[in-house]
N, C-alpha and C positions, 0 to 999 in steps of 0.2 A: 567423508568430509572432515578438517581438520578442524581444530580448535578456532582459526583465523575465520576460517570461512563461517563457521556456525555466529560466531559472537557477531560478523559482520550483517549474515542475512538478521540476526536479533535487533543488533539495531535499528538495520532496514525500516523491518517490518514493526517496529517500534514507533519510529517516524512516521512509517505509512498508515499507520492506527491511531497517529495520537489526537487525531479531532483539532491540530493546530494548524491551520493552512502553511505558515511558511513553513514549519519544516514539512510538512507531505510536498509542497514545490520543492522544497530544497533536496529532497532526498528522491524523488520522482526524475528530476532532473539531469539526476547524478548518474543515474543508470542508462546504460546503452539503448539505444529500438525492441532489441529483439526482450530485456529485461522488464523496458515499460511494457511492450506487450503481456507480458506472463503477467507482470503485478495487476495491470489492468483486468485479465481473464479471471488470476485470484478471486479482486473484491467485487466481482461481477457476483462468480459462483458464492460468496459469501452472502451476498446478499438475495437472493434467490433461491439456495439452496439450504433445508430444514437442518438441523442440528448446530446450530453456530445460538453461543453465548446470545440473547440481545444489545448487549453493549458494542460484542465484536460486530455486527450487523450496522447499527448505528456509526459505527468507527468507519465502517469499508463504504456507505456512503458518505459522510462528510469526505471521505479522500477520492471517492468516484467525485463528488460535484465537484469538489476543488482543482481534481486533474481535466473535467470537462473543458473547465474555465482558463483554462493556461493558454497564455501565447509562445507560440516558438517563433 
């Protein structure tokens, strides 16, 4: 993975963690089907799965409810 690619998925997932609705829509949105699905599977397994930070827990659900809630 190159320099472009790493700094791009950081901010992603920056976005996708920051407990701010508009950017988790705005950065949720940006990405392709087959993207939202993986991101979606992520903050599933985050939140379900032992060894994650408690904050990163709390982060991948405020972005699981806020993607629940979207209209396309």
């Amino acid at each position: 993975m190159n320099t472009m690619e790493e700094t791009f998925l950081e901010k992603a997932w920056d976005d996708l963690l920051s407990q701010e609705p508009q950017r988790i829509e705005s950065r949720f949105k940006s990405l392709d089907d087959n993207s939202q699905k993986v991101v979606i599977e992520h903050l599933q397994n985050m939140v379900t799965d032992s060894g994650w930070h408690p904050m990163q827990v709390i982060s991948a659900q405020k972005a699981l409810e806020t993607i629940s809630n979207l209209e396309f």
